[in-house]
C-alpha positions in Angstrom: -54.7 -19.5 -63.0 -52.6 -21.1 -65.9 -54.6 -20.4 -69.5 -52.6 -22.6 -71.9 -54.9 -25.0 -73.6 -55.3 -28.4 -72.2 -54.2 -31.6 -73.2 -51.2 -30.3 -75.6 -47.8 -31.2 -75.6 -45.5 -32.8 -73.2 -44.9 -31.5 -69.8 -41.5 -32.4 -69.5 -40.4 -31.5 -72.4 -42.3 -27.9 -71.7 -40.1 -27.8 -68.5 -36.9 -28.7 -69.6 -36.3 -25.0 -71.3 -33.6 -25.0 -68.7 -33.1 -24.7 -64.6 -35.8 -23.4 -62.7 -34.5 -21.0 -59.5 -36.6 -22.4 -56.1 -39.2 -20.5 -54.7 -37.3 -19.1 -51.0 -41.3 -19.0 -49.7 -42.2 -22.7 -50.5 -38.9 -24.2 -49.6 -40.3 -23.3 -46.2 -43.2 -25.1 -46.1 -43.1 -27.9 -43.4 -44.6 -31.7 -43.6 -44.5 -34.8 -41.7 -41.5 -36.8 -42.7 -43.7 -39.9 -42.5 -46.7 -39.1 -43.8 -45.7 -36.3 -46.5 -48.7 -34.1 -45.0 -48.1 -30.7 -44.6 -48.4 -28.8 -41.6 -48.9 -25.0 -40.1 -45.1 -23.7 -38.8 -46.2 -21.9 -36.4 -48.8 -24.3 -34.6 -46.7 -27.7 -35.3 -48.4 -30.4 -33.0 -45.6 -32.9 -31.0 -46.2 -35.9 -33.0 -48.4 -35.4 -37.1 -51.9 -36.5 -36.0 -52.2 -38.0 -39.5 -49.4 -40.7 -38.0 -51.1 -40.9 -34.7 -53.8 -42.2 -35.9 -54.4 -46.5 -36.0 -54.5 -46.5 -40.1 -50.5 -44.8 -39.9 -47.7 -45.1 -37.4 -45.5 -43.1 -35.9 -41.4 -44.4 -36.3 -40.0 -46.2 -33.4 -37.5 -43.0 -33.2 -40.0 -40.5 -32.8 -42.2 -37.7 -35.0 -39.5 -36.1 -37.9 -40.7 -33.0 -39.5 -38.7 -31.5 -43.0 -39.4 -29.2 -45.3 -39.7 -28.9 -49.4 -36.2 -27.3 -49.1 -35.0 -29.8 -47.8 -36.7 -32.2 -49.7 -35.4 -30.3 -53.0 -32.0 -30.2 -51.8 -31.9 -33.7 -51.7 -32.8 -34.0 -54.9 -36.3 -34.5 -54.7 -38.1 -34.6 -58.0 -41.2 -35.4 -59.5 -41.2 -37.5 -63.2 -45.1 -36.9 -64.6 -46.1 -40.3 -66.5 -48.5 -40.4 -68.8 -51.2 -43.4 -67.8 -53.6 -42.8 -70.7 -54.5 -39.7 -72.8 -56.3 -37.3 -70.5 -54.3 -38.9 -67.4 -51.3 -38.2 -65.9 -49.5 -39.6 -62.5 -47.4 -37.6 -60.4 -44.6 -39.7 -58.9 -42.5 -38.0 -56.5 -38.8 -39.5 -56.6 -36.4 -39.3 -53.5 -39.2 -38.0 -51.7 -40.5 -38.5 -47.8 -44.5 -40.0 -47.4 -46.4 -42.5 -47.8 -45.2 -42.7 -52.0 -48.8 -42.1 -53.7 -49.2 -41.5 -57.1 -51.1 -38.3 -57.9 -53.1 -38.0 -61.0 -53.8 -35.2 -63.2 -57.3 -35.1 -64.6 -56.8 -33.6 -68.2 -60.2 -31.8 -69.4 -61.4 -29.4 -72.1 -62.9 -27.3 -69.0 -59.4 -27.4 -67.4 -57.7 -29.6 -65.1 -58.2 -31.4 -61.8 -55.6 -33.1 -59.7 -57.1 -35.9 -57.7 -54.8 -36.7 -55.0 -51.5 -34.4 -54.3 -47.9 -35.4 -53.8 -46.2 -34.7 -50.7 -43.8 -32.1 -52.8 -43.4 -29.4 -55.0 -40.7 -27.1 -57.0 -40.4 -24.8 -59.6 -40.0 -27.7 -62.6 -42.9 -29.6 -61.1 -45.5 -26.8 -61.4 -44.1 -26.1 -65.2 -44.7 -29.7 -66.1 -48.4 -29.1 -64.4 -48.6 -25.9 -66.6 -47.9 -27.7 -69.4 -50.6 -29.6 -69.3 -52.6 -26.7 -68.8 -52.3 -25.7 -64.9 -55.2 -26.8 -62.4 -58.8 -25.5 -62.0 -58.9 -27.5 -59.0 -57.4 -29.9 -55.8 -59.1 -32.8 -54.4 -57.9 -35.3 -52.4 -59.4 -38.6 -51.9 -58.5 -38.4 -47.8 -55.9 -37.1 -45.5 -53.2 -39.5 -45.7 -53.2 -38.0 -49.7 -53.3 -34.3 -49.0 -49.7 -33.6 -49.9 -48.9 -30.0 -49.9 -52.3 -29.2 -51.5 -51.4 -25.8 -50.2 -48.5 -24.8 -51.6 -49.6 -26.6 -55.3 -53.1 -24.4 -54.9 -51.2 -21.2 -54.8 -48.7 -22.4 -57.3 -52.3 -22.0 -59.6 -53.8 -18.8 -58.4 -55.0 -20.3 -55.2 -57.2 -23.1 -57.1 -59.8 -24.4 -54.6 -59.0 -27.3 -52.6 -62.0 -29.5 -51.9 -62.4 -30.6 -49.0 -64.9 -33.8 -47.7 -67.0 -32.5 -45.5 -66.7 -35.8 -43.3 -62.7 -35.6 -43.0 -63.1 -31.6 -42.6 -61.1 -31.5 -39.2 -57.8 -33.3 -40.5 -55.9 -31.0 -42.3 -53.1 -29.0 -40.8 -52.8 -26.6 -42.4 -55.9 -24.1 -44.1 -55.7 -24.3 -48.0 -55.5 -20.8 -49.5 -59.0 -21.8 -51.2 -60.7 -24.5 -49.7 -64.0 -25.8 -50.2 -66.0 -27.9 -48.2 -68.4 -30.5 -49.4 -70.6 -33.1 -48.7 -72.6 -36.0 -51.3 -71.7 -34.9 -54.7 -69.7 -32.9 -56.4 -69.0 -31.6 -59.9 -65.9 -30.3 -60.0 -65.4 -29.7 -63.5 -68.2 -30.4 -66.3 -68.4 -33.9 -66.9 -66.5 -35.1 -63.6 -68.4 -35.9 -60.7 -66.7 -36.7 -57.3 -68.8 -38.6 -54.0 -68.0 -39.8 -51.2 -68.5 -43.8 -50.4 -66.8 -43.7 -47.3 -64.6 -47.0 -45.7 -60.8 -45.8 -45.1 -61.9 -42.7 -44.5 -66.0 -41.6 -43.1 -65.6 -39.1 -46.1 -63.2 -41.2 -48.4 -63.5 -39.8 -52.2 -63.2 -41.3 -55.4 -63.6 -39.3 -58.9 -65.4 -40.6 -61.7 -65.3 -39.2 -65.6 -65.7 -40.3 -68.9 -61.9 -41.1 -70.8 -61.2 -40.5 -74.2 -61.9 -43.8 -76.0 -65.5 -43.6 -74.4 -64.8 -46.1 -71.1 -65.9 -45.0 -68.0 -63.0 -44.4 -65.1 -62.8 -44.2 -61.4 -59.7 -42.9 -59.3 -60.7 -44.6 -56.4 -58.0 -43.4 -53.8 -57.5 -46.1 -50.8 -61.1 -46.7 -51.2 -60.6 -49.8 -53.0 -57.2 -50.8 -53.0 -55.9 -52.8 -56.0 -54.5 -56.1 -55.5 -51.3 -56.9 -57.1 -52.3 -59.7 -58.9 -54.5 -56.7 -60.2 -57.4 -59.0 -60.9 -58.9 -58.1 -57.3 -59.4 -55.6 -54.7 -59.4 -55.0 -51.1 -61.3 -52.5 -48.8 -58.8 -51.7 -45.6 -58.7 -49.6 -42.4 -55.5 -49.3 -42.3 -52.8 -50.8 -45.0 -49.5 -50.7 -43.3 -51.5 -51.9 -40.4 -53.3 -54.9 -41.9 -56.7 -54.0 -40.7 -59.5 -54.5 -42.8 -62.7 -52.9 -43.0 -66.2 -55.3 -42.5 -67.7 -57.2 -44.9 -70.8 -55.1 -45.0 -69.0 -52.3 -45.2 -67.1 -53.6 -48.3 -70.7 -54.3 -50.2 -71.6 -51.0 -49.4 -68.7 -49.5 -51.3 -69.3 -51.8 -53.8 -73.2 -50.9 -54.2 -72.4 -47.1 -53.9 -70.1 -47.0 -57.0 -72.5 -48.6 -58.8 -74.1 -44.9 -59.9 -71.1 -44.9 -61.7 -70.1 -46.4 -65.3 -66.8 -47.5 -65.4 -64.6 -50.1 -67.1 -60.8 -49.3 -65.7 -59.9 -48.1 -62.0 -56.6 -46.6 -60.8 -56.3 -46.4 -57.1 -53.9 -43.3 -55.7 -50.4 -46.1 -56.5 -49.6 -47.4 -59.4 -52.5 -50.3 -59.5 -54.8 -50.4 -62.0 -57.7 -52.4 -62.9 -57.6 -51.9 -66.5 -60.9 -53.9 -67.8 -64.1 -54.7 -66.4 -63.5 -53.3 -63.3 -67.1 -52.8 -61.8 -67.3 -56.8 -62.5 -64.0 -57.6 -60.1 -65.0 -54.6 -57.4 -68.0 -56.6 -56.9 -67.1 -60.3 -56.7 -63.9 -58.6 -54.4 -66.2 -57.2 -52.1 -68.0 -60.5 -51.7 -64.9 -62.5 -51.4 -63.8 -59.7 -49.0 -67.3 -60.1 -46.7 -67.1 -64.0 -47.0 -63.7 -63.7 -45.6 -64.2 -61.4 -43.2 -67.7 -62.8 -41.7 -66.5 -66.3 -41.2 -68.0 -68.2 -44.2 -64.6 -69.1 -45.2 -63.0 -70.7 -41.8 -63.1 -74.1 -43.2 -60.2 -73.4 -45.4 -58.1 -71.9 -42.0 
């Protein structure tokens, strides 16, 4: 596990001492071209159930597997962004997947990455490390499990939680996972749960951020608009199918444990004030819409 202190410096700058050689062993690691979720080599399934699956697709030419060397040969990268002190994005650029935005959860207690891109290299994990490595993987469901393997041993096999719920989707075992169910504390002052909607064990992550404010990472849980003064609750995104309305108010009402003022979901969209307010009058715009009390206007 990485030691430096948290929350110091810059992690490109940290990596850019000069060119990294590639790791032989993780250039073999194999995910779904589609998808960006990696998979066992030796048990690889005829078409990524992550794809077969009504919230993804499959391409009209058929499952495509590749592999991070691949991926790096192409010239692959990721470009860490800083979205406010304490949190970091992890956009991958000429990539494969579905294009999420991992975050890296910057605390005093060590680091959590909520969310994990679908790839990895050498200059990617000293950018990590310079922000002080990871105590810890969680994703907020499968679509965003990335190769949470190969990062986790890239850290001295850092656990990987795992929602209980969603326990049978990953393809490949973690070197460290852990299984879990409710609530969680990952690290001191973060708490994890699981509201459900996308996903039966859909996760979001909820801490404290520097000037005081409350934030959520709410995954695909609640999925901000671009207007970025609503949200939406959804199945499926690329498949436009929504989720109920009651289901929607339940979301709603479960995040109200938390305290929070700003929400990033697992892209680049960002509710950046009063965010409990707008989750809540979304979700009943969502149910109105979605239980028929707004057909007059079709």
């Amino acid at each position: 596990m990485d030691t430096q202190t948290p929350g110091t410096g810059s992690p490109t700058s940290r990596a850019a001492a000069g060119p990294v050689p590639p790791d032989p062993g993780r250039d073999a690691a194999v995910l779904c071209a589609t998808c960006g979720v990696e998979h066992d080599p030796a048990a690889l399934p005829a078409v990524c159930a992550v794809c077969a699956d009504d919230r993804q697709w499959v391409p009209a030419d058929g499952q495509r597997w590749t592999t991070l060397g691949e991926l790096r040969a192409g010239g692959a990268a990721i470009r860490p962004a800083e979205l406010e002190p304490g949190l970091w994005a992890l956009p991958v650029r000429g990539g494969v997947g579905i294009g999420q935005h991992a975050k890296v959860l910057v605390t005093p207690a060590g680091n959590l990455m909520v969310d994990v891109p679908a790839y990895v290299d050498e200059a990617a994990v000293a950018a990590v490390a310079g922000l002080g490595g990871l105590a810890g993987i969680i994703a907020s469901h499968p679509h965003m499990y990335g190769v949470q393997s190969e990062w986790s041993a890239a850290f001295g096999n850092a656990p990987v939680y795992v929602s209980e719920p969603d326990a049978g989707w990953p393809a490949r075992r973690p070197p460290n996972p852990v299984r879990w169910s409710g609530t969680l504390e990952p690290l001191p002052g973060v708490t994890a749960s699981q509201p459900g909607g996308h996903f039966p064990g859909s996760v979001v992550v909820h801490f404290t951020a520097r000037d005081g404010r409350g934030v959520l990472l709410a995954g695909d849980t609640v999925g901000v608009a671009r207007d970025r003064a609503w949200t939406t609750f959804m199945r499926s995104f690329p498949n436009y199918l929504p989720l109920s309305g009651r289901v929607a108010l339940r979301i709603a009402e479960h995040l109200d444990r938390y305290d929070y003022d700003r929400l990033y979901d697992n892209f680049t969209g960002c509710i950046a004030t009063d965010a409990r307010a707008v989750v809540h009058r979304s979700a009943r715009r969502h149910a109105d819409w979605a239980e028929g009390r707004c057909d007059h206007l079709t």
